[in-house]
N, C-alpha and C positions, 0 to 999 in steps of 0.2 A: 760705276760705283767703286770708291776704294777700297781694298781690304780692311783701314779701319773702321769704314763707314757697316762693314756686313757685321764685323766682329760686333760695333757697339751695339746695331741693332739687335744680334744676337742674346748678348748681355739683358737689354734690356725686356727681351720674352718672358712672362710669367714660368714659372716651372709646374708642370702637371704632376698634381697628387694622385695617388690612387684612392683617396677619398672625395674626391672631388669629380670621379670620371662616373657616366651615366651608367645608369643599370642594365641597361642593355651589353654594355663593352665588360664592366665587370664580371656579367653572365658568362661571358667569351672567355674570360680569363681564369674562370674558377673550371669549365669544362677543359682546360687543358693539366687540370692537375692531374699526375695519375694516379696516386696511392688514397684510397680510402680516410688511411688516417691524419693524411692532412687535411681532407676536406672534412674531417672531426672538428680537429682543433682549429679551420675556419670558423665552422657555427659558434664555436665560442668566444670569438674575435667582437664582435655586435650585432645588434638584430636585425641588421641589414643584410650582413653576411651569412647571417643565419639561416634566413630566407631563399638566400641565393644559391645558397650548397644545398641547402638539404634538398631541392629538384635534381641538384645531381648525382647526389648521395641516394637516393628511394630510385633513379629510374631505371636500374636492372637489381632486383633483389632476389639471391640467390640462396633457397633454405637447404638443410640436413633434417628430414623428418623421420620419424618414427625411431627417436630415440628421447633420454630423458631431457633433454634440453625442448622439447615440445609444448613445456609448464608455461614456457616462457613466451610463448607466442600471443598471449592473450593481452600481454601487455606490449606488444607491437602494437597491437590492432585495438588498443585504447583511439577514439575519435581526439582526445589532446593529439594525437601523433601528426604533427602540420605535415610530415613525408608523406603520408599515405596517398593523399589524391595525385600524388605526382610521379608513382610506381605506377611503369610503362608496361617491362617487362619483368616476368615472373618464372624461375627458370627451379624447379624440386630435383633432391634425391632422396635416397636410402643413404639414411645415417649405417655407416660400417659399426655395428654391436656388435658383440659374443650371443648374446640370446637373441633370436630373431624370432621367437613363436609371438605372432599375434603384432608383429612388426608391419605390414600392408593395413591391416585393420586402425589399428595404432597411427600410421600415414593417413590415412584416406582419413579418420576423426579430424585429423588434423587442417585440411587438405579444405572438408567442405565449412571450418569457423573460417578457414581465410576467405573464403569465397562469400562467405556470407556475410563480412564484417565489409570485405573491401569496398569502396565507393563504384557505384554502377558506372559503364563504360569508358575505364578510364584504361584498361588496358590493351595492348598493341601483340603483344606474344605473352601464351602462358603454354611453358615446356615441362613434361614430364620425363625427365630422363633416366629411368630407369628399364630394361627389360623385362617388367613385372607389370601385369594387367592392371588397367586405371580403371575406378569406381564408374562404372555407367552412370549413378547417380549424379555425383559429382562433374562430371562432366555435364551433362542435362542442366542441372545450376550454372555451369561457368559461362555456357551459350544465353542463357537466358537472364545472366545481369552482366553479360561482358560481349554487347554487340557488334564492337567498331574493332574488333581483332586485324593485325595486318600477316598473322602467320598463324593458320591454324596445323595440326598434331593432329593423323588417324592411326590410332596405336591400338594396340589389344585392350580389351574390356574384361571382363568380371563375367559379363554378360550380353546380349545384343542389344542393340541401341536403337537402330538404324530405321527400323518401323515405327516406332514411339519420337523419334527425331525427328524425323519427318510431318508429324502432325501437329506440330507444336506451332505457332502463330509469329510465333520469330526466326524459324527454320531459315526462312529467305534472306532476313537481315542481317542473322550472322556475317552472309558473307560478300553481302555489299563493297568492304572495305579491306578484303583478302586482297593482297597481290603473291603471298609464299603461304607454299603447302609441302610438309614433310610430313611422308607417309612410311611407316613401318610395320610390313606388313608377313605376320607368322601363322596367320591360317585363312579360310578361307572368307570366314566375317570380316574380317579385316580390310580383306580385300575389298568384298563389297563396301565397305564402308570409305575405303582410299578411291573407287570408283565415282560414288556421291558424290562427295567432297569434290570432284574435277568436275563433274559434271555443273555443279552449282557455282565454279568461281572462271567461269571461262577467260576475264582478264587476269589470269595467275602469268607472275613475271619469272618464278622462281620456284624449282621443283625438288626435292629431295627423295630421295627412292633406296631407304635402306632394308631389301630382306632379310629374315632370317626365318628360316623355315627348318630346322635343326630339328626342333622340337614339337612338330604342328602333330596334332591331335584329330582326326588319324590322320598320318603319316603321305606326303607326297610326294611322287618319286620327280627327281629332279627334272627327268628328262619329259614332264608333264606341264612342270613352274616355268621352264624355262622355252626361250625362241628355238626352235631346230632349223633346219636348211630348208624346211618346205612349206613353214607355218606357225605366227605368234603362239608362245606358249599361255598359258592358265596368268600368270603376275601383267604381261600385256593386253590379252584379249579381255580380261576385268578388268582392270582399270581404264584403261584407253578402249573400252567396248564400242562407246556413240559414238568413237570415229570414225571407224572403219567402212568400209576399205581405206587404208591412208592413202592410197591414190587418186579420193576426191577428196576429202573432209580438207576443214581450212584448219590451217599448222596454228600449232598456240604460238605466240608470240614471246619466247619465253629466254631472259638474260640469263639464266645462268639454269645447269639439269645435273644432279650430282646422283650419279646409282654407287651402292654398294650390295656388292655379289650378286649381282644382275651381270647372265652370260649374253656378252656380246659378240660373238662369234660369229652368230647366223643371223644379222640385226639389222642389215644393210638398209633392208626394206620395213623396218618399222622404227625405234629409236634412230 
């Protein structure tokens, strides 16, 4: 074939629109934008593209609660809002105020209209990231309209949970669809509570283990929490309790194990 015979053919190829390309490739093409505010002013491009962003615009939504911008959540969570069914993940903080009395109460109001408004099982992670105790309540709600989670949070509470958790009729199916568990755990509820959670999702892929026992009520002395040279300490022998001895039990299977101020020093034999 002669170079002009490639050129003409070349010439004569239709040229591809991007209005003309399937919704499938387009979906590819709008996930690689990165800034928020372009995938704005796509939805206002046409109602194709409107459709097409806003799955990717809703599927990690990131709030600041318990501050006066909280008014405004009621009109997120209008049933017009075509995003909502297609928020994945759900990641809270503490809005930074000057006045903070009556600020967690204020949060957690907040906290259970989202959970209540949101469409049943559509979500994959919902993260509490604050060092401040989460609503037992609300959590109790979040399992029982959000059962296909792929990352569940044992974080401190208000109050204990763990007995009333457990009797609930969907305690199981929560964690069907668990592969990641981040546990943060500052007292001894806690712990038991990071303990269940293992126990219930035996295919976990991915572990997270950040203590902080600073502040534990009463007070643990480290050399208690933690492994010594002869013996798992209190943070190991409760949560990883149904293994032991780890010299039989069968090893989790797990891609990825992140600790933070967990002493590894004398750990040969357990982590």
């Amino acid at each position: 074939m002669s170079p002009s015979t490639v050129l003409s053919s070349t010439a004569e190829m239709p040229r591809t629109r991007f209005s003309n390309l399937s919704v499938d490739v387009k979906t590819l093409i709008v996930g690689h934008v990165p800034r928020p505010t372009d995938m704005v002013n796509l939805c206002l491009t046409n109602k194709q593209l409107h459709e097409i962003t806003v799955r990717q615009l809703y599927r990690i939504v990131s709030l600041d609660l318990g501050g006066p911008t909280d008014t405004k959540l009621s009109a997120f969570l209008k049933p017009k809002n075509i995003g909502l069914p297609h928020i994945r993940k759900i990641r809270l903080y503490l809005v930074n105020v000057m006045d903070r009395c009556n600020q967690q109460q204020q949060a957690h109001f907040a906290i259970r209209m989202l959970l209540e408004f949101l469409p049943e099982n559509i979500l994959e992670e919902f993260s509490w990231c604050p060092w401040a105790p989460f609503s037992a309540d609300n959590l109790l709600l979040l399992y029982k309209k959000q059962r296909r989670m792929k990352w569940l949070e044992a974080m401190t509470l208000d109050k204990e949970i763990l007995s009333t958790l457990e009797k609930q009729s969907y305690y199981t199916e929560v964690f069907q669809n668990t592969r990641k568990l981040a546990f943060y755990p500052e007292n001894r509820e806690t712990l038991d509570l990071c303990h269940a959670f293992l126990v219930k999702t035996p295919r976990v892929e991915d572990i997270i283990i950040h203590a902080n026992f600073e502040y534990a009520s009463p007070p643990i002395p480290e050399r208690e929490l933690q492994d010594s040279s002869t013996a798992p300490g209190l943070i190991t022998t409760t949560i990883f309790g149904h293994m032991q001895p780890f010299s039989k039990c069968t090893p989790l299977a797990l891609r990825d194990l992140r600790l933070h101020k967990i002493n590894l020093r004398y750990s040969s034999d357990t982590y």
